[in-house]
C-alpha positions as CSV (number, residue, x, y, z in Angstrom):
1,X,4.5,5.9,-8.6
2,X,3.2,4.3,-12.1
3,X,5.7,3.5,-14.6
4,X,5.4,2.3,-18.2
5,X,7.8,1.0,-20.8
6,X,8.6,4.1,-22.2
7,X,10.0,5.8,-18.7
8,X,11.6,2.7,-18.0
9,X,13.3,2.9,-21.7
10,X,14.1,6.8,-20.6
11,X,15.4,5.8,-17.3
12,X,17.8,3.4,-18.9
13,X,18.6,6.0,-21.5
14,X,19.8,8.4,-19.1
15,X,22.1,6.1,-17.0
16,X,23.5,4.7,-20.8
17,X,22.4,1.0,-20.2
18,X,21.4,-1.4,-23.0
19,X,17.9,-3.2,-22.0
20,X,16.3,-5.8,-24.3
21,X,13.1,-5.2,-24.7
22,X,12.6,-8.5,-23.9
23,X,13.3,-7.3,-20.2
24,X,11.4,-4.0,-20.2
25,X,8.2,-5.5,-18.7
26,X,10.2,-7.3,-15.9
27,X,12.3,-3.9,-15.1
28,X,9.1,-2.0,-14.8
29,X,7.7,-3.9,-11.9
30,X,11.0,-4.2,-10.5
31,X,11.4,-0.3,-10.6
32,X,7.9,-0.2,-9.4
33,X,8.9,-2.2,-6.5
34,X,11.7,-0.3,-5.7
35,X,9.8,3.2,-5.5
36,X,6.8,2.1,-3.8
37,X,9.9,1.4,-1.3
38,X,11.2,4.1,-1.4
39,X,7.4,6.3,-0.9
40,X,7.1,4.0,2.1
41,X,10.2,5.5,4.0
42,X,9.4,9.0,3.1
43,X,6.5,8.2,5.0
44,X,8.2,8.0,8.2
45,X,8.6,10.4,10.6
46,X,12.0,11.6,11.3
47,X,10.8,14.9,13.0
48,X,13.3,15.3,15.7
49,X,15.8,12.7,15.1
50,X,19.2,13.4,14.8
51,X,21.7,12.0,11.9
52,X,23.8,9.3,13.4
53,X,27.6,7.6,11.7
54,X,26.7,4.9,14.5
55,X,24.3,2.8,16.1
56,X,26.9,2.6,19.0
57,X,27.4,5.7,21.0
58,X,31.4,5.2,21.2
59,X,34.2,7.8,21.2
60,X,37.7,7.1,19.8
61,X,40.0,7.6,22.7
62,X,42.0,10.2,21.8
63,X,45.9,11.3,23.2
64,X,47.3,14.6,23.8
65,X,48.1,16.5,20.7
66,X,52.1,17.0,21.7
67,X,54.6,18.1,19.6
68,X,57.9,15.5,19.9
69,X,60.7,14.4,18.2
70,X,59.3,10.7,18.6
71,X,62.6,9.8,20.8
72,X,63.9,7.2,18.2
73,X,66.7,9.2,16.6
74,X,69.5,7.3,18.0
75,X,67.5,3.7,16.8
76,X,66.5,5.5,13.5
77,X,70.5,7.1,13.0
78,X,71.9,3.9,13.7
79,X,70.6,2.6,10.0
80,X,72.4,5.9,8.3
81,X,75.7,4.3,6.3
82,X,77.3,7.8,7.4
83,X,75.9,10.2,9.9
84,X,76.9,13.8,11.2
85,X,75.7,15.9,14.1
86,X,72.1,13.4,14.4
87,X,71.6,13.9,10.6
88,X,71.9,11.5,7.7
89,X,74.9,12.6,5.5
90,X,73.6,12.3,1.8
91,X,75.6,12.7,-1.6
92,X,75.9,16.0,-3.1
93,X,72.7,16.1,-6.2
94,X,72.6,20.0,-7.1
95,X,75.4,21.7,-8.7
């Protein structure tokens, strides 16, 4: 793809950055650069290949999905300044 000053000066317009002019000629080839890229991989064939996350085939291990109470009530109620019946016993807030 061909670009020219004034695209470039459109381009930059649209993503509301300040260029020189002074650096329009240098941002045209390296926009130029950058799409000729770009044209390259859309010339690869990706016919049949399937999105990946990973180049490692990997799976999390993975435990049971059981409901619990955790089993540290006792260690976690014997931080509670005052307890009752294995809940904390807090101030009265609502009238």
């Amino acid at each position: 793809m061909s670009l020219d000053k004034a695209t470039v000066t459109r381009i930059a317009h649209l993503a509301r950055i300040k260029v020189p002019d002074a650096e329009l000629d240098h941002l045209v080839g390296e926009l130029g650069t950058i799409l000729n890229f770009v044209e390259q991989l859309n010339e690869v064939d990706t016919e049949g290949v399937s999105p990946i996350a990973s180049v490692v085939a990997a799976r999390l291990p993975r435990r049971d999905d059981v409901v619990s109470d955790g089993g540290y009530a006792e260690d976690i109620l014997a931080n509670a300044p005052e307890r009752t019946g294995g809940y904390f016993v807090v101030p009265k807030v609502v009238e």
